[in-house]
Backbone as XML, in Angstrom:
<?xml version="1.0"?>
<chain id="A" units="angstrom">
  <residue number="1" name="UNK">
    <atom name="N" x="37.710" y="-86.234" z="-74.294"/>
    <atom name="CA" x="38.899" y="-86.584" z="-73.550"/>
    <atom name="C" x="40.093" y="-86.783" z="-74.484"/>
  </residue>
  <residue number="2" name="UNK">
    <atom name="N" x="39.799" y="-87.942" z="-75.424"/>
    <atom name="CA" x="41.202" y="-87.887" z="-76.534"/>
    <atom name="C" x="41.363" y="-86.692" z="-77.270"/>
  </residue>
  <residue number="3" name="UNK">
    <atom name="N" x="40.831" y="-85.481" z="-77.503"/>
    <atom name="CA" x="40.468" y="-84.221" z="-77.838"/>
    <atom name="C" x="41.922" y="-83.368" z="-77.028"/>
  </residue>
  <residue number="4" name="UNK">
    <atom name="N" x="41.336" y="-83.368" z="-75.899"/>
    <atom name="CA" x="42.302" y="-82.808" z="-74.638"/>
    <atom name="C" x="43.380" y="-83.492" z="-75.137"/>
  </residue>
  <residue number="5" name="UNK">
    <atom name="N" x="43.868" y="-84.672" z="-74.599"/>
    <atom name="CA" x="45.064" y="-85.434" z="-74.688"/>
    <atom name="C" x="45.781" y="-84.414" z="-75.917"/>
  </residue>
  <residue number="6" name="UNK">
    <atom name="N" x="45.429" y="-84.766" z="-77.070"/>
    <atom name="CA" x="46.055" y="-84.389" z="-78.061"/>
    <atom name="C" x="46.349" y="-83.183" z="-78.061"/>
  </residue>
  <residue number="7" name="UNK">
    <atom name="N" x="45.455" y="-81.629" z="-78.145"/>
    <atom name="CA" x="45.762" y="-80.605" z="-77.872"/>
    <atom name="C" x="46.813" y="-80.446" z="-76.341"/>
  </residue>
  <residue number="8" name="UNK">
    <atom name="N" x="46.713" y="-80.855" z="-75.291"/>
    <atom name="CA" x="48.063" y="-80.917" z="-74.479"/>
    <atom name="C" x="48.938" y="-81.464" z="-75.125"/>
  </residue>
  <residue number="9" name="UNK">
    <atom name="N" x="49.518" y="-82.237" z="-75.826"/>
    <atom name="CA" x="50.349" y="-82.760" z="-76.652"/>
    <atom name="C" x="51.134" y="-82.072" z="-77.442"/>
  </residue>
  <residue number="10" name="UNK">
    <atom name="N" x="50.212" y="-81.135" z="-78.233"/>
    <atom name="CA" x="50.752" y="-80.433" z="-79.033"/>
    <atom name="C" x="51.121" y="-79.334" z="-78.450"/>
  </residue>
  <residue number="11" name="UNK">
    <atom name="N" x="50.369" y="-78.620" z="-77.363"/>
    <atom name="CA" x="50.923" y="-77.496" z="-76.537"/>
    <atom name="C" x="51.807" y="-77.838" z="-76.449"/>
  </residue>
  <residue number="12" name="UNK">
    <atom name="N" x="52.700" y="-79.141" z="-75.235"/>
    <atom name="CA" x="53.563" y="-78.888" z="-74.641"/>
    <atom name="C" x="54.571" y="-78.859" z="-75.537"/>
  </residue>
  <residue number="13" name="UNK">
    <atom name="N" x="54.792" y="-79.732" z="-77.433"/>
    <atom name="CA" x="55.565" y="-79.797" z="-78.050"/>
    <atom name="C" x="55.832" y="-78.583" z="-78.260"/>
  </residue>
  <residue number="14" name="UNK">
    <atom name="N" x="54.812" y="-77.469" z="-78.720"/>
    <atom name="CA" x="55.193" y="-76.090" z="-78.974"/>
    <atom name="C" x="56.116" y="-75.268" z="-77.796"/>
  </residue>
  <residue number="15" name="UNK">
    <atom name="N" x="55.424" y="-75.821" z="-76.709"/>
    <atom name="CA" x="56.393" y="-74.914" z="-75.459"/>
    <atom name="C" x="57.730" y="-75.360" z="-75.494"/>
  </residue>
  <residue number="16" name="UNK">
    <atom name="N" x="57.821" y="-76.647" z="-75.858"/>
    <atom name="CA" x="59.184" y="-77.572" z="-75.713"/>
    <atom name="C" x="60.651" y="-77.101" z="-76.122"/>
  </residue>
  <residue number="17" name="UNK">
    <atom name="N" x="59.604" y="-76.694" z="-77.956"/>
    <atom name="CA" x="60.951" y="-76.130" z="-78.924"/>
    <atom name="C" x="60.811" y="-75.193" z="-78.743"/>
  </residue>
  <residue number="18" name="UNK">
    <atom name="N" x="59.867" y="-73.951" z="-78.261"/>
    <atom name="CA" x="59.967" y="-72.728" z="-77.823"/>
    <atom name="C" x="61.109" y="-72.411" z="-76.910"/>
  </residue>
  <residue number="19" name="UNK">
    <atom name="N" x="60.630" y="-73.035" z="-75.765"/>
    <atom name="CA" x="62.028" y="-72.483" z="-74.570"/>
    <atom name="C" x="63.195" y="-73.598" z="-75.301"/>
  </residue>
  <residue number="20" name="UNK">
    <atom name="N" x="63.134" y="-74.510" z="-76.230"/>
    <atom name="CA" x="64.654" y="-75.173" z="-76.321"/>
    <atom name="C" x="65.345" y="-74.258" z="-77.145"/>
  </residue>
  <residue number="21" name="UNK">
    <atom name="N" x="64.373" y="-73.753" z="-78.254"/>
    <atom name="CA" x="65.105" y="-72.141" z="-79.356"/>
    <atom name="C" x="65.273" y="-70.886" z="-78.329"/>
  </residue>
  <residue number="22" name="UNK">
    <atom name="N" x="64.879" y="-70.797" z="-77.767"/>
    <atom name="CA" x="64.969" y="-69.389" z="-76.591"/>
    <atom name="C" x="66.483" y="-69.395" z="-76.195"/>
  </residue>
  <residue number="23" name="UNK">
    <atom name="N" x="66.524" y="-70.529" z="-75.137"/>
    <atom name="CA" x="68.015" y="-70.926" z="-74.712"/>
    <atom name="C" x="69.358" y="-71.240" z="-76.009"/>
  </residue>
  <residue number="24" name="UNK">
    <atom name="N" x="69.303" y="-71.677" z="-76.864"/>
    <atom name="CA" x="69.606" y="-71.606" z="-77.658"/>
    <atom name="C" x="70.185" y="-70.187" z="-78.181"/>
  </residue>
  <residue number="25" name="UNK">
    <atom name="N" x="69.703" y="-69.773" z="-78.411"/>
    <atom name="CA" x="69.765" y="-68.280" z="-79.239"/>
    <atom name="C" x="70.587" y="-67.279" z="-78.061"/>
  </residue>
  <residue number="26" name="UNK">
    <atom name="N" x="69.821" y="-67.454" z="-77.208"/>
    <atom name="CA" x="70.487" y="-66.661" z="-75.949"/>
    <atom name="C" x="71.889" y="-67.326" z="-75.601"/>
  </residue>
  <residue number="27" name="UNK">
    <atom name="N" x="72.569" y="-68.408" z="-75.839"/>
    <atom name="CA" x="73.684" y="-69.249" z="-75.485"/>
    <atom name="C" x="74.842" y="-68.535" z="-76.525"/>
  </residue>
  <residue number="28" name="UNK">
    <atom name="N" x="74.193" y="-68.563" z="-78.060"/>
    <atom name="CA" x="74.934" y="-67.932" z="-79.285"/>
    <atom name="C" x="74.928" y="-66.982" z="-79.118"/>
  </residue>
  <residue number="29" name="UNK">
    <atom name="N" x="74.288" y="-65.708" z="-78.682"/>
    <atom name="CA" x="74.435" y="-64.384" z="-78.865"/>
    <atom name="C" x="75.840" y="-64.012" z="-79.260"/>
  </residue>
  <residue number="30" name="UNK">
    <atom name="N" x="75.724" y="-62.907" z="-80.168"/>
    <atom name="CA" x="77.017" y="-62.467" z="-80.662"/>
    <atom name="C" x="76.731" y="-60.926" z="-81.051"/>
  </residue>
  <residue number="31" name="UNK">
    <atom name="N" x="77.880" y="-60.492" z="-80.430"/>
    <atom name="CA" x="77.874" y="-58.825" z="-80.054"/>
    <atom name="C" x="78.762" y="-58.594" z="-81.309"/>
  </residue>
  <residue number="32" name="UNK">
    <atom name="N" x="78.002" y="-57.429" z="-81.714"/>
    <atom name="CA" x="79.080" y="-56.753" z="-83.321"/>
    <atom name="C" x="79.826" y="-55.453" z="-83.226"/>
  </residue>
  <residue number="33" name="UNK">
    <atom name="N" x="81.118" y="-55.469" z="-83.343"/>
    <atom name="CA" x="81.694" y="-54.217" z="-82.759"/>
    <atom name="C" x="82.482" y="-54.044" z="-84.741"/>
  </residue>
  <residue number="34" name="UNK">
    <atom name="N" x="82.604" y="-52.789" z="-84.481"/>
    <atom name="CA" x="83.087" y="-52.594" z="-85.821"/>
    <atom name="C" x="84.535" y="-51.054" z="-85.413"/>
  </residue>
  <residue number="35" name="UNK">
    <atom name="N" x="84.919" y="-50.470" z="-86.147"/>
    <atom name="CA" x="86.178" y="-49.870" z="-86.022"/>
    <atom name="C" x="86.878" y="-49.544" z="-87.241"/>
  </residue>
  <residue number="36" name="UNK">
    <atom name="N" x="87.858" y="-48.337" z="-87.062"/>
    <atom name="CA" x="89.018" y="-48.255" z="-88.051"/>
    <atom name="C" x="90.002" y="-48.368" z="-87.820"/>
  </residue>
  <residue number="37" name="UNK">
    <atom name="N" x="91.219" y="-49.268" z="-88.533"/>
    <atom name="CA" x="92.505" y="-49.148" z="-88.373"/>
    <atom name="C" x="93.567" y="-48.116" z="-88.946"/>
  </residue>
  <residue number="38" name="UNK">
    <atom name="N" x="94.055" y="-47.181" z="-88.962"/>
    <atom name="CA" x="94.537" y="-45.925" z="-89.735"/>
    <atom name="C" x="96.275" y="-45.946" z="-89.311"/>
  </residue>
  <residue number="39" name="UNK">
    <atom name="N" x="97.430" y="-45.443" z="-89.959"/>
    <atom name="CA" x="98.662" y="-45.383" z="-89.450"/>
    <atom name="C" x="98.962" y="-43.808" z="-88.646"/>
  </residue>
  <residue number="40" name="UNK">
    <atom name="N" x="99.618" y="-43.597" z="-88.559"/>
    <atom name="CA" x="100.039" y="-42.377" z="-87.688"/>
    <atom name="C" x="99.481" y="-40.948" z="-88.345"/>
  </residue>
  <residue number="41" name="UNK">
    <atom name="N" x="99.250" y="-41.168" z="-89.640"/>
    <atom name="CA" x="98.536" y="-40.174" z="-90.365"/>
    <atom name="C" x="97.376" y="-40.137" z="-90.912"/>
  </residue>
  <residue number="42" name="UNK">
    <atom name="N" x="96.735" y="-41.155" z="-89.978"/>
    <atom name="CA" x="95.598" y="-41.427" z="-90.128"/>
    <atom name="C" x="94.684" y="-41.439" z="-91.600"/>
  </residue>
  <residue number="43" name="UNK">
    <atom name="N" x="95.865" y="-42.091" z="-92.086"/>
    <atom name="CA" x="95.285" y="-43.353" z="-93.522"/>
    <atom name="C" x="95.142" y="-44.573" z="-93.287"/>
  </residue>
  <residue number="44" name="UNK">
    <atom name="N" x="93.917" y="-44.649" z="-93.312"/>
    <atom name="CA" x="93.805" y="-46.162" z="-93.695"/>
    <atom name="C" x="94.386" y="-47.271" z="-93.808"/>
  </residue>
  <residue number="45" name="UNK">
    <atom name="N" x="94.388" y="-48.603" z="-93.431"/>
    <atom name="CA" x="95.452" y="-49.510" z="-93.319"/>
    <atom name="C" x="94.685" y="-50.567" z="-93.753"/>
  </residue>
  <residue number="46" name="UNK">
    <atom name="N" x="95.214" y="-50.936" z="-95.370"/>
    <atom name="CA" x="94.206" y="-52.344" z="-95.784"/>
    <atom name="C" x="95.039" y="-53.415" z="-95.217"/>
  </residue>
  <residue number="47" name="UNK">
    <atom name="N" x="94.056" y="-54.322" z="-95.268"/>
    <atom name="CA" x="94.503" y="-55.826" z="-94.979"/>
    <atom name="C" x="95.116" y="-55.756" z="-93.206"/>
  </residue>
  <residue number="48" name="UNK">
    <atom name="N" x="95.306" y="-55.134" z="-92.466"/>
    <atom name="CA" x="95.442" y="-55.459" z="-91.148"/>
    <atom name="C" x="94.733" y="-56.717" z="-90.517"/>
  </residue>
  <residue number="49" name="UNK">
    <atom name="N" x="95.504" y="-57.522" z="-90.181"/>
    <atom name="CA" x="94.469" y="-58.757" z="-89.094"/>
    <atom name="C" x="94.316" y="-58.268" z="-87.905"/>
  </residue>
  <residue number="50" name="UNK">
    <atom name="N" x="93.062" y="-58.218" z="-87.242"/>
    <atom name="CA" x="92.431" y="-58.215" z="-85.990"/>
    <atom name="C" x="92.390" y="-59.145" z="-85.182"/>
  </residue>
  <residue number="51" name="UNK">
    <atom name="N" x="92.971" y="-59.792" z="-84.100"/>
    <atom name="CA" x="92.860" y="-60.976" z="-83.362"/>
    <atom name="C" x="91.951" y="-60.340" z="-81.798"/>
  </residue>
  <residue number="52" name="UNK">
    <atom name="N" x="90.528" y="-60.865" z="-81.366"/>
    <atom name="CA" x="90.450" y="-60.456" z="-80.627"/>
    <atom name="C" x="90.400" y="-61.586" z="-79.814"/>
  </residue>
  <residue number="53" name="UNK">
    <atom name="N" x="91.105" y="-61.631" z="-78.561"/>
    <atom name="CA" x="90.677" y="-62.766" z="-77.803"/>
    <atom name="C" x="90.125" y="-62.882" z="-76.386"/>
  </residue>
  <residue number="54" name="UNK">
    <atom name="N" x="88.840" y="-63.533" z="-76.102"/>
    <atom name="CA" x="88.116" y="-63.430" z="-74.373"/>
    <atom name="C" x="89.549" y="-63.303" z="-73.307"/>
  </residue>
  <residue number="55" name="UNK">
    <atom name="N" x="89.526" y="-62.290" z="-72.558"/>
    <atom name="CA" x="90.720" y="-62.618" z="-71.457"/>
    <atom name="C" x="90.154" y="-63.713" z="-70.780"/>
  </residue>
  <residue number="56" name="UNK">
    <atom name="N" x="90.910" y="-64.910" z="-70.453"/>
    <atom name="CA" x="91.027" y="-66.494" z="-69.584"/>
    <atom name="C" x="90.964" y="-67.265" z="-70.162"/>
  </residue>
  <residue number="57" name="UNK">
    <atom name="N" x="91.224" y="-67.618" z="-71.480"/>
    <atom name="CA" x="91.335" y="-68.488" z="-72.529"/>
    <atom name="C" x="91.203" y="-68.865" z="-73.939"/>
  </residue>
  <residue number="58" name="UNK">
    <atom name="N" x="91.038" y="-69.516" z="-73.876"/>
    <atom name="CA" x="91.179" y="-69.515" z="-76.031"/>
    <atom name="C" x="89.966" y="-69.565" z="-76.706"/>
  </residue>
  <residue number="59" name="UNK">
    <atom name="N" x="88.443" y="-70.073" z="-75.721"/>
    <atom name="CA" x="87.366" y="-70.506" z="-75.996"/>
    <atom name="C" x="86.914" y="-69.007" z="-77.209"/>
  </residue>
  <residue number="60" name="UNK">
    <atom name="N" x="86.992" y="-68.022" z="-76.857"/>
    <atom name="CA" x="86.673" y="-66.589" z="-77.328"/>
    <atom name="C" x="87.720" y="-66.134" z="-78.493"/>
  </residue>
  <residue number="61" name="UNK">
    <atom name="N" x="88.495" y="-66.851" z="-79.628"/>
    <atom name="CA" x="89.516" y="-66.110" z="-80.485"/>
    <atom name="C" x="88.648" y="-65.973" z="-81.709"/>
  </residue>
  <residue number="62" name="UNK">
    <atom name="N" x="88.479" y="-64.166" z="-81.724"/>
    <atom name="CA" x="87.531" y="-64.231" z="-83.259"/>
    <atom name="C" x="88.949" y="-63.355" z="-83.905"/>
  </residue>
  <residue number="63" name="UNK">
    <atom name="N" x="89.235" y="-63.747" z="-85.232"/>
    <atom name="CA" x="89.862" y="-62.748" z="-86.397"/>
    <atom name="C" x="89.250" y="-61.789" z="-87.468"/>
  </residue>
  <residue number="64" name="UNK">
    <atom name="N" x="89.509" y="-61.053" z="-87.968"/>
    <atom name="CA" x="88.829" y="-60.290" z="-89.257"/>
    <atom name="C" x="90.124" y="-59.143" z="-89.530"/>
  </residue>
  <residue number="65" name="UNK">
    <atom name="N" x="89.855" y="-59.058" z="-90.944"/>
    <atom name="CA" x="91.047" y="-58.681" z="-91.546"/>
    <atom name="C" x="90.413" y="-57.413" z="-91.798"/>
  </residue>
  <residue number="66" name="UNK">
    <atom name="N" x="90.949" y="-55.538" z="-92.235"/>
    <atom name="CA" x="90.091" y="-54.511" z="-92.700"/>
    <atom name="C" x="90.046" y="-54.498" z="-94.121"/>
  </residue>
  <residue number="67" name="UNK">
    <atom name="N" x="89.334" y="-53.903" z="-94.931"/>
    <atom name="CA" x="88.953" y="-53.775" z="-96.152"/>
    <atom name="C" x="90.076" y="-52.447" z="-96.629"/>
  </residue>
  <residue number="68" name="UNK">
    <atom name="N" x="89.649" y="-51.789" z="-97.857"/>
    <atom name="CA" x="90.594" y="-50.784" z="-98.231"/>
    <atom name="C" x="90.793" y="-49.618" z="-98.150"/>
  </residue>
  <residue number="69" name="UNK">
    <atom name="N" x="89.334" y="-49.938" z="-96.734"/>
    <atom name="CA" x="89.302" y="-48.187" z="-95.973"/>
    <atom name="C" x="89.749" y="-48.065" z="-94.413"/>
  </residue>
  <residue number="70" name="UNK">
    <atom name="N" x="90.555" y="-49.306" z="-94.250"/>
    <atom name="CA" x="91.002" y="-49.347" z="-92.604"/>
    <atom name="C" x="89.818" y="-50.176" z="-92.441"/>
  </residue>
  <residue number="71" name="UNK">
    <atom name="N" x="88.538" y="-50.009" z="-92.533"/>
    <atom name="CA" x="87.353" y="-50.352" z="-91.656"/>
    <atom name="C" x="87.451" y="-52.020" z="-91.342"/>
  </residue>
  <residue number="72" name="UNK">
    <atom name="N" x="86.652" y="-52.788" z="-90.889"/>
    <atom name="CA" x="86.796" y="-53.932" z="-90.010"/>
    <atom name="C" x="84.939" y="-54.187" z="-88.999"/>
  </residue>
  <residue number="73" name="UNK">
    <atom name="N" x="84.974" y="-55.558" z="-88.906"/>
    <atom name="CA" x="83.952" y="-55.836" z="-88.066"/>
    <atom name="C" x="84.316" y="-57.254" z="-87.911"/>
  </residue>
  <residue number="74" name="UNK">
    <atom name="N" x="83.845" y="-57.209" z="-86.773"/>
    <atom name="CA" x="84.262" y="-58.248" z="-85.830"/>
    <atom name="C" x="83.067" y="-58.922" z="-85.050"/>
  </residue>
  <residue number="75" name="UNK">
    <atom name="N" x="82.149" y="-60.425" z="-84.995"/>
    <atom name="CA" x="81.533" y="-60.942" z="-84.045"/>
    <atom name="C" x="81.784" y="-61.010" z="-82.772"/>
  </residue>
  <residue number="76" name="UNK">
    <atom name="N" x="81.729" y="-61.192" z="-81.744"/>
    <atom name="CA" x="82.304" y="-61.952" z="-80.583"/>
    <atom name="C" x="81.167" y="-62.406" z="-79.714"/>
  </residue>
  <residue number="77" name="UNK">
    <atom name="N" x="81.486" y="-63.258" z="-78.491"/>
    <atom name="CA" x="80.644" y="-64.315" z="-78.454"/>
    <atom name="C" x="79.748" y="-63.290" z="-76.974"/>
  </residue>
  <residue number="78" name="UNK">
    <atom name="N" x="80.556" y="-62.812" z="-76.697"/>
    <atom name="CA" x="79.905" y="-61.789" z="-74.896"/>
    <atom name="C" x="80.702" y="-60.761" z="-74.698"/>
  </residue>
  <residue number="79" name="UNK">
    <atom name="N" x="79.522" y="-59.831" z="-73.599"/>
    <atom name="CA" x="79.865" y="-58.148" z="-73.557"/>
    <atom name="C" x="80.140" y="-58.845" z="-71.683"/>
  </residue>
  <residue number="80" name="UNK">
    <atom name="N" x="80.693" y="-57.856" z="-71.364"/>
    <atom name="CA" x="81.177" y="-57.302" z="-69.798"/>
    <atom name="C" x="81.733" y="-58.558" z="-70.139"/>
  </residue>
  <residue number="81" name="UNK">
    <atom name="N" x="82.865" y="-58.907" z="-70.697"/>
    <atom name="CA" x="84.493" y="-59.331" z="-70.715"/>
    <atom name="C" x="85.070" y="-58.397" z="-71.232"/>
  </residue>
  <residue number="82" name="UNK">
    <atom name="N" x="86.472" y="-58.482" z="-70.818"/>
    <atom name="CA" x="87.847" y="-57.869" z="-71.441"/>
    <atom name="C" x="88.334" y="-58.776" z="-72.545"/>
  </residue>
  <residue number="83" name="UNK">
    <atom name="N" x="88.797" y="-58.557" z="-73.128"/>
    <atom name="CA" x="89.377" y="-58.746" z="-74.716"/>
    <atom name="C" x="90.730" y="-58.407" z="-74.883"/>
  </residue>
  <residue number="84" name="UNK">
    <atom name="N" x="91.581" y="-59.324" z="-75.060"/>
    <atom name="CA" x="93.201" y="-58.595" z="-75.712"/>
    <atom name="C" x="92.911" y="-58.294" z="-77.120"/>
  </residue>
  <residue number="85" name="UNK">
    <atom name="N" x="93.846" y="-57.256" z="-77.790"/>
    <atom name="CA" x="93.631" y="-56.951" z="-79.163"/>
    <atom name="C" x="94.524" y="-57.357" z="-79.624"/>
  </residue>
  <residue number="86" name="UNK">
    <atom name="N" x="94.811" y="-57.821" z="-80.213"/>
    <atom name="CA" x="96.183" y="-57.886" z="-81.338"/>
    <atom name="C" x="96.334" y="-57.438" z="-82.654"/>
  </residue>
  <residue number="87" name="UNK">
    <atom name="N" x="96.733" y="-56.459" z="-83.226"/>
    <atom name="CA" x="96.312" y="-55.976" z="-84.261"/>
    <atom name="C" x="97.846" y="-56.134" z="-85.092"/>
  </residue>
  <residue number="88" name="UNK">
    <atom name="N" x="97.998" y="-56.882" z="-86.607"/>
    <atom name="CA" x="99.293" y="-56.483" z="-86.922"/>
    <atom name="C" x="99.413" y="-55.883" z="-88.577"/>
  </residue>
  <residue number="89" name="UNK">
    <atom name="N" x="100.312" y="-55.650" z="-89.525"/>
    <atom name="CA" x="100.716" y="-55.402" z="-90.802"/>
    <atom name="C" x="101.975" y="-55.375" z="-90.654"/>
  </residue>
  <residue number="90" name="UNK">
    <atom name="N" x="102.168" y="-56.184" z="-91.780"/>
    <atom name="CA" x="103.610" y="-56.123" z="-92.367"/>
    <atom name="C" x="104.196" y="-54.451" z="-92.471"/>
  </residue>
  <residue number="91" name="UNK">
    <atom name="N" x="105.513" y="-54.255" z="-92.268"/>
    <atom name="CA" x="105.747" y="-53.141" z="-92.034"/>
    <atom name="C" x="105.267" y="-51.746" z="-90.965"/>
  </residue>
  <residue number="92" name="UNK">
    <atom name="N" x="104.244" y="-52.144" z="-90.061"/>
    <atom name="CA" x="104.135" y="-51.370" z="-88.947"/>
    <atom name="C" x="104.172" y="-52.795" z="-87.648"/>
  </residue>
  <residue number="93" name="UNK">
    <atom name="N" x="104.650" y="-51.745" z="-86.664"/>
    <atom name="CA" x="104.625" y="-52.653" z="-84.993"/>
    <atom name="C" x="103.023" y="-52.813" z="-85.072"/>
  </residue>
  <residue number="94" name="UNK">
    <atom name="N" x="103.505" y="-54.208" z="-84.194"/>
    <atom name="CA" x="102.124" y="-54.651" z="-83.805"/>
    <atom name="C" x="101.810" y="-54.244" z="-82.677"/>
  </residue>
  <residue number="95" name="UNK">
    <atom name="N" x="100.494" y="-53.879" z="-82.323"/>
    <atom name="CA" x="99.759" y="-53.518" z="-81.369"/>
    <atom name="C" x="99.018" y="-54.501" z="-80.544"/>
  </residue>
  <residue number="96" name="UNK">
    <atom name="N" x="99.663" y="-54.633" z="-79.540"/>
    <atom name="CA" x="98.670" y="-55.830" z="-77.999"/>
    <atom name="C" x="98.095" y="-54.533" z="-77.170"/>
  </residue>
  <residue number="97" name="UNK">
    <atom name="N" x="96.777" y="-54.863" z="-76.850"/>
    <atom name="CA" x="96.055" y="-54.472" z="-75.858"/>
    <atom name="C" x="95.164" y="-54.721" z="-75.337"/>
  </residue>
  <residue number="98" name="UNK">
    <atom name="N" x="94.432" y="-53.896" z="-74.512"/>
    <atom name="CA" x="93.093" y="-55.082" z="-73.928"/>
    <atom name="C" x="91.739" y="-53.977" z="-73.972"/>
  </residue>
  <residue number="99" name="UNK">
    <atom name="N" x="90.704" y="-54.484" z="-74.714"/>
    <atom name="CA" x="89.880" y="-53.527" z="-74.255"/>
    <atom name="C" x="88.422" y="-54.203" z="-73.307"/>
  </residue>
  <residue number="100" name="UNK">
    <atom name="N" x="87.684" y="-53.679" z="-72.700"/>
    <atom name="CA" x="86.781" y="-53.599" z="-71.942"/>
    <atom name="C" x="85.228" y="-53.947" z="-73.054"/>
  </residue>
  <residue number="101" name="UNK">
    <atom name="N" x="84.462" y="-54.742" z="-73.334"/>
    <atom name="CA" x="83.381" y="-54.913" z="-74.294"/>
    <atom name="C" x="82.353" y="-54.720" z="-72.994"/>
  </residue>
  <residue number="102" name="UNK">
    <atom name="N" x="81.284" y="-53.482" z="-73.166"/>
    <atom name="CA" x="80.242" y="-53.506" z="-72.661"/>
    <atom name="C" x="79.303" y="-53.027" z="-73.350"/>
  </residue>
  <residue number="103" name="UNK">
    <atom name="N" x="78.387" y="-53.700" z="-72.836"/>
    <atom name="CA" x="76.716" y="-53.262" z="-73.898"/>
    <atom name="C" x="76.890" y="-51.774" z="-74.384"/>
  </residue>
  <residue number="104" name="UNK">
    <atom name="N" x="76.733" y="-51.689" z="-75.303"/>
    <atom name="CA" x="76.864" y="-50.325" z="-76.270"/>
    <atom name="C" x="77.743" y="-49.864" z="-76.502"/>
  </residue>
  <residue number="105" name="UNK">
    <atom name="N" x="79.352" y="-50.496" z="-76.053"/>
    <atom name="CA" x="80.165" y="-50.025" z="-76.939"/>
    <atom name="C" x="81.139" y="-50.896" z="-78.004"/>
  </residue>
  <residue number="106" name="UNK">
    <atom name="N" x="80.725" y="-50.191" z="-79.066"/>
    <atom name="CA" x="80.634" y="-51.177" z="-80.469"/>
    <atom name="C" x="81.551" y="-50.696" z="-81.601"/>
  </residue>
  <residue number="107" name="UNK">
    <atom name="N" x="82.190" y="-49.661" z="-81.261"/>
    <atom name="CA" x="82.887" y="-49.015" z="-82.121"/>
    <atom name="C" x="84.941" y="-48.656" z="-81.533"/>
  </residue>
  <residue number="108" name="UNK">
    <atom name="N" x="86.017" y="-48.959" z="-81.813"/>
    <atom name="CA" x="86.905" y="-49.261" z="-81.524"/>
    <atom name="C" x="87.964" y="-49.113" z="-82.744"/>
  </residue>
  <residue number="109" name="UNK">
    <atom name="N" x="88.432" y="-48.029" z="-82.681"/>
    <atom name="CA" x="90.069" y="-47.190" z="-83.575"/>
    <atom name="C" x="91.172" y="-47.776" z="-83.166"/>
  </residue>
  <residue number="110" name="UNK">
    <atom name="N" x="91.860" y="-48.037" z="-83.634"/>
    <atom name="CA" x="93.188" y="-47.928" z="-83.633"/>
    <atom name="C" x="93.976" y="-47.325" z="-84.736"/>
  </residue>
  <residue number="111" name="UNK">
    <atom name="N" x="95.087" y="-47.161" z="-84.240"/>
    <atom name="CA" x="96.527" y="-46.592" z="-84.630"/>
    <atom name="C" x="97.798" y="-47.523" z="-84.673"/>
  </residue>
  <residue number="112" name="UNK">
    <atom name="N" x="98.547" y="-47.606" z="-85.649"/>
    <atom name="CA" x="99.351" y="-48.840" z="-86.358"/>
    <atom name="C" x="100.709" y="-47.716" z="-86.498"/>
  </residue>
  <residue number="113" name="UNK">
    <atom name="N" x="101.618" y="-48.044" z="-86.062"/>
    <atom name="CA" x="103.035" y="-46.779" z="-86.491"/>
    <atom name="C" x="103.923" y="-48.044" z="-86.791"/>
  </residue>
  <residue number="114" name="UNK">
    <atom name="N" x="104.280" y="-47.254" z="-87.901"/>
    <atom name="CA" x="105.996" y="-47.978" z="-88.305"/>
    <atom name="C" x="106.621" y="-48.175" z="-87.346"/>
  </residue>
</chain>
């Protein structure tokens, strides 16, 4: 009988932190979209900041800046939301827009003009 007790004990602790890490993990999920930023002649644009933000509030603002090939990657927190973009550099207009994040699409260009 104290045999039982204990082995239920320890089951249910295992089930406990099981589904408490399950939910968990599933709460954080974070979708990885990556992209190039290029100017009108489609060179490369270092150092551009990326602002992407959840459309309906502020809870969702991720940044990332591109490296020295345009390229860029970005976390964000959920797919099937819309997203404003904000993309800027010194010396080209900045770019606002909104794109659509759904499961599998992970890849996202832009274009930067003086």
């Amino acid at each position: 009988m104290q045999n039982r007790k204990i082995f239920l004990l320890i089951l249910g602790s295992f089930l406990f932190v099981n589904l408490f890490h399950f939910n968990t993990a599933a709460a954080t999920a974070k979708y990885l979209i990556s992209g190039k930023i290029t100017d009108s002649n489609l060179r490369p644009i270092d150092g551009a900041k990326i602002v992407l933000e959840m459309e309906g509030g502020l809870k969702g603002i991720q940044i990332a800046k591109t490296d020295n090939r345009g390229n860029y990657t970005i976390s964000l927190p959920a797919t099937d939301k819309n997203y404003w973009v904000t993309i800027g550099k010194e010396k080209y207009k900045t770019y606002r827009g909104k794109i659509y994040l759904k499961d599998g699409s992970d890849n996202f260009n832009f274009i930067l003009h003086r």
